[in-house]
C-alpha positions in Angstrom: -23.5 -10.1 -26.2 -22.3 -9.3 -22.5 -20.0 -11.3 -21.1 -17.5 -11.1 -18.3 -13.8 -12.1 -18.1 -12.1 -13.2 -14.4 -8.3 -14.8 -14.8 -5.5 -14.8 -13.5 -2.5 -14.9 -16.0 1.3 -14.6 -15.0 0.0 -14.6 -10.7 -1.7 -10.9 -12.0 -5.1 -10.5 -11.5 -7.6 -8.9 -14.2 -11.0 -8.4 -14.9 -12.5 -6.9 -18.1 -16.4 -6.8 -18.6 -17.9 -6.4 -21.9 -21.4 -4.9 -22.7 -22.1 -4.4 -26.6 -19.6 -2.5 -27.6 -18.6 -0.8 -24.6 -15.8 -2.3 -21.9 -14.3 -2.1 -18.5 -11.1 -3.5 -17.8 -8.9 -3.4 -14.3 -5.7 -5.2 -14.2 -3.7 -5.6 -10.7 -0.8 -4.5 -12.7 -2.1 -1.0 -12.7 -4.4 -1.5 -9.7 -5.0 3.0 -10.1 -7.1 2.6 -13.2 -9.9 1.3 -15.0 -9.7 1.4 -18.9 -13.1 2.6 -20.3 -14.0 1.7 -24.0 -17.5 3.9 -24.5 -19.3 2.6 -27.6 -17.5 3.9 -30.9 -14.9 5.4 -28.7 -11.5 5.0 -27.7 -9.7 4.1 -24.7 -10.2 6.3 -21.4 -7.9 5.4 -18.6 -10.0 6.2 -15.4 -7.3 6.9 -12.6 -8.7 6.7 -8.9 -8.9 10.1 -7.0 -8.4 12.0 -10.5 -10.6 15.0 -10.7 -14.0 15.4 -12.2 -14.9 11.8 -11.0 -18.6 11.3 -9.4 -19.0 12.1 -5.9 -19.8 8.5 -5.0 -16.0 7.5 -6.8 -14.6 10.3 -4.8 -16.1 8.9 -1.2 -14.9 5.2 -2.1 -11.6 6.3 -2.3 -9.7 6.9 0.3 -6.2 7.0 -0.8 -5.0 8.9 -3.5 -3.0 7.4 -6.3 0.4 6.6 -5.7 -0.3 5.1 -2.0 -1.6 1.8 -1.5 -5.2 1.2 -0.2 -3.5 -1.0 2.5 -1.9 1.8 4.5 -4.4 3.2 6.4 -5.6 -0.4 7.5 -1.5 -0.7 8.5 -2.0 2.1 11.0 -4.8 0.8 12.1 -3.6 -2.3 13.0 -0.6 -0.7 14.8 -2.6 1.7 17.1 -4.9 -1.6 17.6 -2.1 -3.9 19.2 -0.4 -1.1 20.8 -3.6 -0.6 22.6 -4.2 -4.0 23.7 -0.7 -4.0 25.1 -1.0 -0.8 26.9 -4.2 -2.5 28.4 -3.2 -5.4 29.5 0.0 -4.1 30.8 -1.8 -1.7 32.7 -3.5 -4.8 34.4 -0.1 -6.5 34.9 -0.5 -9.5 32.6 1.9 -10.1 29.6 0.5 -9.2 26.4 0.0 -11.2 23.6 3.1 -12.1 21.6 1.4 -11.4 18.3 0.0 -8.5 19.4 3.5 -6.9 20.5 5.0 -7.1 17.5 4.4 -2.9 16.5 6.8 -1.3 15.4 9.2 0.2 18.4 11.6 2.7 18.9 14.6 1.2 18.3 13.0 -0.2 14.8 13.1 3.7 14.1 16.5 4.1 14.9 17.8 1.5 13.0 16.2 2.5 10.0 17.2 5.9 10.5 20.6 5.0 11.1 20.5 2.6 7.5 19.9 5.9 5.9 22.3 7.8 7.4 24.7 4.8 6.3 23.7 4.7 2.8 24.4 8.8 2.8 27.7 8.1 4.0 28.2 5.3 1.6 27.6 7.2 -1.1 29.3 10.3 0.0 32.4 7.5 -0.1 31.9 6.8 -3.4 30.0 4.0 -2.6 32.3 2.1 -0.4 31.1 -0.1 2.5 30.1 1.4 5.6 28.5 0.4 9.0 25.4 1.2 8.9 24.5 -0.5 12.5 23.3 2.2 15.0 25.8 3.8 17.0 24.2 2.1 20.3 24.2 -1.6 18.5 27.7 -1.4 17.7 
């Protein structure tokens, strides 16, 4: 009997698809793999961008494991509402409030100065420091 399984169980996501004795189960918990039960075997875990995979598997991925599928459409939208405000700004108009929300440089250098804070922190055994760039103090 074939039969196919959709749910959602604890907010996670899976999907496990049965054919005689064979299976294919994803889970959103481990979003990298498909578990592959071949008929009278055991388990495979299939992990995306492992090697040996089809060349068709290969082109559908473009991340490899470890780094979410979303990043690449993050950049994206980035360089896409930097553009539009370098466009209309060129024109002299105000850009779109949702659309200047990028990241800019002083977002950089207060993340770079929270990690130089918790490096100091920790060289002080942990003690509080302020971690506030030196130009926001």
């Amino acid at each position: 009997m074939d039969s196919i399984d959709s749910r959602c169980l604890h907010a996670w996501l899976s999907y496990s698809s049965v054919w005689r004795r064979e299976g294919l189960r994803w889970a959103q918990e481990q979003p990298n793999q498909w578990v592959w039960t071949p008929t009278g075997g055991r388990n495979q875990i299939i992990e995306r961008g492992e090697a040996g995979l089809s060349p068709e598997a290969d082109r559908a991925t473009r991340v490899t494991t470890g780094h979410a599928e979303r990043m690449p459409l993050m950049f994206a939208n980035i360089h896409a509402d930097l553009a539009k405000v370098i466009r209309v700004s060129k024109k002299g108009r105000e850009p779109d409030p949702a659309a200047n929300l990028y990241p800019k440089a002083t977002d950089g250098l207060r993340s770079m100065a929270a990690v130089h804070g918790a490096v100091d922190s920790a060289s002080q055994n942990g003690c509080w420091v302020n971690a506030s760039s030196p130009m926001y103090r």
